[in-house]
C-alpha positions as CSV (number, residue, x, y, z in Angstrom):
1,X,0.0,0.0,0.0
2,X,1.4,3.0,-1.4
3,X,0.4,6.3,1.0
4,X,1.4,9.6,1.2
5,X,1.6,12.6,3.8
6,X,-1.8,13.9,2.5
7,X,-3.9,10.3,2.4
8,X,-2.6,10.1,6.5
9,X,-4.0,13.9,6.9
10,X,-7.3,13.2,4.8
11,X,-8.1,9.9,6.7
12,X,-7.5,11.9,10.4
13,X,-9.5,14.8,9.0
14,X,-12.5,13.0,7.4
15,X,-12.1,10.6,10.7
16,X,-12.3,13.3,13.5
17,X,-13.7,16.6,11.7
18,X,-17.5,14.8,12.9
19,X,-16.9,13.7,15.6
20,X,-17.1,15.3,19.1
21,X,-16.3,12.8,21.7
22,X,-12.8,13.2,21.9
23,X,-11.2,16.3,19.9
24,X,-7.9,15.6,20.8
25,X,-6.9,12.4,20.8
26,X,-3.1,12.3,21.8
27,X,-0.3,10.9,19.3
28,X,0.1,7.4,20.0
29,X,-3.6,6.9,20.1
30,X,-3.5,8.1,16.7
31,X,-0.3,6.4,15.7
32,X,-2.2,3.0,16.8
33,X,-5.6,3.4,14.9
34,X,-3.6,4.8,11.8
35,X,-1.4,1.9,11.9
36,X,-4.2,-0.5,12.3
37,X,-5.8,1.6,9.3
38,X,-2.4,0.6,6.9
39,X,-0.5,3.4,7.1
40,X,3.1,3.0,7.4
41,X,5.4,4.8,10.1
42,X,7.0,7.2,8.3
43,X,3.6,8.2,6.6
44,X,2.2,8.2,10.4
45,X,5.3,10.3,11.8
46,X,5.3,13.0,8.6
47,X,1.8,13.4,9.3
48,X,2.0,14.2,12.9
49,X,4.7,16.7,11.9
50,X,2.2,17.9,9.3
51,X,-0.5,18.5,11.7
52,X,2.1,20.3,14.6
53,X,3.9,22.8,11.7
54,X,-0.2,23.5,11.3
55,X,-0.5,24.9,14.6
56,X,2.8,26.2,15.2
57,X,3.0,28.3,12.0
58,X,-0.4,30.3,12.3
59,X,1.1,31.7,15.5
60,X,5.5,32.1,14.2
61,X,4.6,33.0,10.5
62,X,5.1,36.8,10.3
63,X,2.5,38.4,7.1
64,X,3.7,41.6,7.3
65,X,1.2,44.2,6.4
66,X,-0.9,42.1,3.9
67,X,-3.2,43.6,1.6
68,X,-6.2,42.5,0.0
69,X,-5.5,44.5,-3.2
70,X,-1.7,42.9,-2.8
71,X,-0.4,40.4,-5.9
72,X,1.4,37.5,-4.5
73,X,4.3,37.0,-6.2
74,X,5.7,33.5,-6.2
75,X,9.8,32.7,-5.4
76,X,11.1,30.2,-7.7
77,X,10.9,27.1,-5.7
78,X,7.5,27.6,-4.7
79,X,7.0,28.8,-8.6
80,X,8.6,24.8,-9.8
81,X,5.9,23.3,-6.7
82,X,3.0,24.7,-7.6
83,X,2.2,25.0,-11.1
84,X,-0.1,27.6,-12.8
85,X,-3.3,26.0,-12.1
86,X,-2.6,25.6,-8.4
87,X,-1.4,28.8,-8.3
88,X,-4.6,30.4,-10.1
89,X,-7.0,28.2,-7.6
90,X,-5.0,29.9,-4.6
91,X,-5.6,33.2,-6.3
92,X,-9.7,32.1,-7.1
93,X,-10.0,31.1,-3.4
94,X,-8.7,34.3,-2.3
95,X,-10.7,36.5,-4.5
96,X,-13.9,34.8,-3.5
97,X,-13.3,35.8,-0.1
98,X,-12.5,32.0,1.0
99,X,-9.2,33.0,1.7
100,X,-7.5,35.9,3.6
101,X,-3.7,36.6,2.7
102,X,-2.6,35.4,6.0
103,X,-4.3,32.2,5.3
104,X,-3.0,31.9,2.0
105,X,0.5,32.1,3.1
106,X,-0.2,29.6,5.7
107,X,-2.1,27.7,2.9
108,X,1.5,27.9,0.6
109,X,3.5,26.8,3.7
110,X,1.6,24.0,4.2
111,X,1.2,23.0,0.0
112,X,5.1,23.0,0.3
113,X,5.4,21.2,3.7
114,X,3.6,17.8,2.1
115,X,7.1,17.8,0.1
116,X,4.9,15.8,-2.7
117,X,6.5,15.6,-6.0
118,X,3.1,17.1,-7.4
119,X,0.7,19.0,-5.9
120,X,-2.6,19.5,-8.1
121,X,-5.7,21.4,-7.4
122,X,-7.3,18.3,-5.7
123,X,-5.3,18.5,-2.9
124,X,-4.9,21.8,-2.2
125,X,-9.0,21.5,-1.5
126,X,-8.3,19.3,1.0
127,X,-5.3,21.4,2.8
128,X,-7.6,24.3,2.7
129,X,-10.5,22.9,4.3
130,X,-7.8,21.7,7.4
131,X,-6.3,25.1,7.3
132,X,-9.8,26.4,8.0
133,X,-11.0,23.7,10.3
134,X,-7.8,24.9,12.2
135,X,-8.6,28.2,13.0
136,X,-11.2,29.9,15.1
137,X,-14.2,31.9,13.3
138,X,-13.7,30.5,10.3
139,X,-16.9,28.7,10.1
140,X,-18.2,30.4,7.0
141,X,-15.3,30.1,4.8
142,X,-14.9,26.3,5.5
143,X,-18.6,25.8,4.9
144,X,-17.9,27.0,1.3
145,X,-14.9,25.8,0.8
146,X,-16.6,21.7,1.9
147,X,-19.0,22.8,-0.9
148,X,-16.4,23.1,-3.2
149,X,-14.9,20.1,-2.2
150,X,-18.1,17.5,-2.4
151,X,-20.1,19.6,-5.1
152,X,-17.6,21.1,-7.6
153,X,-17.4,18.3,-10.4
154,X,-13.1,17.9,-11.3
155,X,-13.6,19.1,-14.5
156,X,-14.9,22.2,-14.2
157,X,-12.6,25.7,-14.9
158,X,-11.9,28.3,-12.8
């Protein structure tokens, strides 16, 4: 069973975003029932690592004065990670007001912190809706972001 970073973070989300009896469950609880679910240690451990760089970087990351009017412009490594049509679905989810620039960044941090060889539009959906779920009043946003995940058909354009 091949797994990556993002499969481990998709099974945890789609596992605990429902449920309320226990938000927090601590590591090695987690470690067990992912183990038990396939995944493999390293998957398990990058994951975990994932999930703490989540947390830790909405409070360390410094935005700067961040405007809405601002165009983000893209350094070369994260220009060769994210090709144009991730790039234009960042800039889509930001212009709809799903996004603020501080969660953008955070959103790009994230993208680059999967260290996937690819990253496609797909996924970025998926890192969006946890980057939301994350954070506190965000309710709205993540509501239409989950529609975009579970309504938008994959071939539609932007």
């Amino acid at each position: 069973m091949k797994e990556n970073v993002l499969d481990v973070l998709m099974y945890l989300f789609e596992t605990y975003v429902e449920t309320e009896e226990d938000p927090e469950p601590d590591q090695h609880e987690l470690r067990l029932e992912l183990s038990h679910a396939g995944f493999g240690d390293a998957e398990i451990e990058r994951a975990l690592e994932w999930l703490d760089g989540l947390t830790d970087h909405q409070e360390s990351l410094n935005y700067g004065n961040l405007s809405a009017h601002a165009t983000r412009i893209y350094n070369d490594f994260e220009h060769a990670r994210l090709d144009a049509s991730c790039r234009g679905y960042i800039t889509y989810l930001e212009q709809t007001g799903i996004l603020s620039p501080p969660q953008r960044e955070l959103l790009v941090d994230r993208l680059l912190a999967l260290e996937t060889a690819d990253i496609d539009v797909e996924q970025i959906k998926w890192v969006v809706l946890m980057v939301l779920f994350s954070q506190p009043g965000q309710e709205q946003a993540y509501a239409r972001m989950e529609d975009l995940v579970f309504e938008e058909s994959p071939d539609s354009v932007h």
